[in-house]
N, C-alpha and C positions, 0 to 999 in steps of 0.2 A: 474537422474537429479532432483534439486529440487527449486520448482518454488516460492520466496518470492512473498506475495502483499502486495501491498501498498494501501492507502483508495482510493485511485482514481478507484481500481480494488473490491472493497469490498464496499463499496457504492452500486454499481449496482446489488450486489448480494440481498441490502434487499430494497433497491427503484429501484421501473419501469423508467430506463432511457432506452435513444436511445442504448445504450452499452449495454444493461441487458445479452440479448442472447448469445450476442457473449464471454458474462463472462462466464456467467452460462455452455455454453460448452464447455471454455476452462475447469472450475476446474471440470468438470465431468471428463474431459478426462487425466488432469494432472497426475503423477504418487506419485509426491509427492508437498506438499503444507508446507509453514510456513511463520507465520505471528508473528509480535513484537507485546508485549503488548502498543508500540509506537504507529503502525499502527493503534490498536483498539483505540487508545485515540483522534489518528488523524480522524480518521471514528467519534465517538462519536461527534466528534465538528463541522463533514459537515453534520451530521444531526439534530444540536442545529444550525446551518444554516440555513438549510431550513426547521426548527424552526418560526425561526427571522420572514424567508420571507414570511409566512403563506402559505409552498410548502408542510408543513407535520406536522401534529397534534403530540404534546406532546406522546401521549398514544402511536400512531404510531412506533414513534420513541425510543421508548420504548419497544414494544414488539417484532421491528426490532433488539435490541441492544442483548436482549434473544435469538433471534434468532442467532443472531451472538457466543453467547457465546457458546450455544449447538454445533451449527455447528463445531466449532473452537478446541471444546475439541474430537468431534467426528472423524473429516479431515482433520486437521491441526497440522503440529508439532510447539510451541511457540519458539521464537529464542529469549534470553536476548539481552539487549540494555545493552553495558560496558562502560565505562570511555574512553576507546580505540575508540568506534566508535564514540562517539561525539569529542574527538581530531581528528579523523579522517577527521571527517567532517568540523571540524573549517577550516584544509589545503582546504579542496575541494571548503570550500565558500570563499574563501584567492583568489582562480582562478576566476576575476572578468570576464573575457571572457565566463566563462563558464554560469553568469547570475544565480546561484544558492540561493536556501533559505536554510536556513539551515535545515528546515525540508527533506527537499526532501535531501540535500544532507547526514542527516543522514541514511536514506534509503540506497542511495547508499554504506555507509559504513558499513550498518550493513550489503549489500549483499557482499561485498567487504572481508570483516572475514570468514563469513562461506558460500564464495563461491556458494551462489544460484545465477541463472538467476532474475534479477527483472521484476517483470511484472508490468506493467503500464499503464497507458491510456494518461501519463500526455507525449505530445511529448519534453519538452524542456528536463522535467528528463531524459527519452530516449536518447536523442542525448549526454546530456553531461556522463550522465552516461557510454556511446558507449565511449565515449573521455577518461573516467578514466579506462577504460579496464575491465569493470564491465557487463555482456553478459545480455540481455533486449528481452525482447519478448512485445508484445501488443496485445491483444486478438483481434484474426479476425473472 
């Protein structure tokens, strides 16, 4: 089984949040892991965040992004992002019940192709994701 994350799960891996732990022992113990160069892009811009909010220093956030990178080529296998998952997701954010962005709902479609579980922290991804028959886990 192979577990995508999304930056709501990969965030915690290089800032100390209330989540940190309960990441850090999910992907110790996952078997297998991949992340889009999507994801890394989406992580890159919630730590140009808390940037903004004076939550983490430039350099910081900087030597967290290296960090990622290493990690990433060492643990992680990269999934492309195709023309198919962003049609994909256009349908998904088309479903206004389900409250989606189209970020998040690209996620579910890149996990939706190549059949990984998504892992997430974010609960609404979660629930609609569960709704598009797409298998979600949340690190406890």
């Amino acid at each position: 089984m192979s577990f995508y994350l999304d930056a709501s799960v990969i965030v915690p891996l290089l800032v100390a949040e209330p989540a940190s732990a309960a990441v850090e022992r999910f992907v110790d113990s996952a078997p297998s892991l991949s992340i889009s160069d999507y994801a890394v892009a989406e992580t890159a811009s919630a730590l140009s965040r808390l940037i903004r909010m004076r939550k983490l220093g430039s350099i910081d956030a900087a030597l967290a992004l290296a960090d990622l990178d290493v990690w990433r080529a060492r643990s992680a296998t990269n999934v492309a992002v195709t023309g198919a998952d962003v049609r994909l997701a256009d349908v998904f954010v088309r479903r206004f019940e389900l409250m989606l962005r189209t970020p998040d709902a690209l996620h579910i479609a890149i996990c939706h192709r190549v059949q990984h579980v998504l892992m997430t922290l974010d609960r609404r991804l979660l629930a609609a994701a569960g709704v598009l028959g797409v298998p979600t886990q949340a690190p406890a």
